[in-house]
C-alpha positions in Angstrom: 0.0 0.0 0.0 1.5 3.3 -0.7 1.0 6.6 1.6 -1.1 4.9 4.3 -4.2 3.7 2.3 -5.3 6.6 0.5 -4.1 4.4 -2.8 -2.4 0.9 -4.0 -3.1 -2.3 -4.7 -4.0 -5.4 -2.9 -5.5 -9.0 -3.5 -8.6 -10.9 -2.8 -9.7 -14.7 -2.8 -13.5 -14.8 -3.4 -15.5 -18.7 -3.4 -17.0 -19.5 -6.5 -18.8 -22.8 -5.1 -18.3 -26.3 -5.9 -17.7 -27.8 -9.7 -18.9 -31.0 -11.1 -17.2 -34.1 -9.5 -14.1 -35.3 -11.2 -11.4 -37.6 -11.2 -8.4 -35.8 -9.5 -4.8 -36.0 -11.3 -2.7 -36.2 -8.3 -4.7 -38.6 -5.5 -7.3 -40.0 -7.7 -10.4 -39.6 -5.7 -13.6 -38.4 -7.3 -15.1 -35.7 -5.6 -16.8 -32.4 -5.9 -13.9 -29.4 -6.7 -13.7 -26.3 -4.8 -13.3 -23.0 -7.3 -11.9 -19.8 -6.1 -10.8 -16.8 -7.6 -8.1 -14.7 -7.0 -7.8 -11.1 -8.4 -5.2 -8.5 -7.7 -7.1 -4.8 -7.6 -6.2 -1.0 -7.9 -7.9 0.8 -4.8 -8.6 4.4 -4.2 -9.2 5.1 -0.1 -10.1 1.5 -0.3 -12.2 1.6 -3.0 -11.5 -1.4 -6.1 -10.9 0.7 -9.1 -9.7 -1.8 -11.3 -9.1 -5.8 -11.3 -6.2 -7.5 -12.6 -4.2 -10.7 -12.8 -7.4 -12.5 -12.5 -6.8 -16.7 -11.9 -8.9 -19.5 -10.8 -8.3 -22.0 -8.5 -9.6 -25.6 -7.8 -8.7 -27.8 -4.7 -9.2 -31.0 -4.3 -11.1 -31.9 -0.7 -9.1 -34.6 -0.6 -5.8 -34.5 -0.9 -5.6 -30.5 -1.1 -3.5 -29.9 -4.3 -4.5 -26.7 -6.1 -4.7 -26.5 -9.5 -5.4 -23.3 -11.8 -8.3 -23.5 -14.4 -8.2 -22.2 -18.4 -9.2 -18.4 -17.8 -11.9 -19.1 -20.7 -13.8 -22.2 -18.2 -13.7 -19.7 -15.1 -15.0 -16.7 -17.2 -17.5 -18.6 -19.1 -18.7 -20.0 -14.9 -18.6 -16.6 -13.8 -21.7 -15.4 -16.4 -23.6 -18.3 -15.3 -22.6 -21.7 -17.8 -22.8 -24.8 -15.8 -19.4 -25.9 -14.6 -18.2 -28.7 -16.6 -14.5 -29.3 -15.9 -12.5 -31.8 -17.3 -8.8 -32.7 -16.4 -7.8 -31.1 -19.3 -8.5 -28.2 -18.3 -6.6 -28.5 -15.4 -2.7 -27.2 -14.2 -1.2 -28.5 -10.8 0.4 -25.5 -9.0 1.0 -27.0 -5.8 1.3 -31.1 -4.6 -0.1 -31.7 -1.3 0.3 -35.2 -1.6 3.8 -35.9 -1.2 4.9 -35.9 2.4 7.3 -33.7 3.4 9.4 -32.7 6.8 7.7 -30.5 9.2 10.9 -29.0 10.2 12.8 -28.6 7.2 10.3 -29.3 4.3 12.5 -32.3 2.6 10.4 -34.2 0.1 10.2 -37.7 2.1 9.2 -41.3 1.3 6.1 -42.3 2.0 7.5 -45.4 4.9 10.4 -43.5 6.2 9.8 -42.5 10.6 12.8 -40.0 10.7 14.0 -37.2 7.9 16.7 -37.9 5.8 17.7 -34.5 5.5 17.8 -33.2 9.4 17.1 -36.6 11.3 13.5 -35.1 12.8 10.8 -37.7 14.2 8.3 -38.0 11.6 
């Protein structure tokens, strides 16, 4: 924010709802998506002026990886078409799958009880 927020810019995560169930590329379950969207905005004494670097994002419930949807699926969801998704129109941005260290954030295998990285208790 510049000069104490009488102008700048900020960013906002709004719910879209759920999207048809489908077959999700990292754990495999089928299940309902959850679509967001996330906009960066111009503000005048905290007033959005203009929105920009508009993307949509879909978790899985159940593993939690986040993928982005094709800006023409969450546009054409946004006036109101129903929300068919297919993997296709899917990209993974962020694996929460794969285990990982909670105190150093190594990648781990999925048997091991200590890191291999910093020796911590799994």
């Amino acid at each position: 924010m510049f000069f104490i927020g009488i102008f700048g810019t900020d960013s906002k995560v709004v719910p879209l709802g759920q999207i048809s169930p489908l077959v999700c590329p990292v754990c495999g379950a089928t299940a309902p998506m959850h679509l967001c969207r996330r906009y960066q905005y111009f503000h005048f004494f905290f007033l959005p002026l203009v929105k920009f670097n508009s993307l949509f994002l879909v978790t899985c419930p159940g593993c939690a990886s986040v993928f982005s949807l094709e800006p023409e699926k969450g546009k054409e969801i946004l006036k109101g078409a129903p929300a068919t998704v297919v993997p296709g129109d899917l990209t993974l941005m962020k694996n929460n799958l794969t285990p990982r260290c909670p105190r150093c954030g190594q990648l781990l295998p999925k048997d091991s009880s200590f890191c291999n990285k910093c020796g911590a208790p799994l």
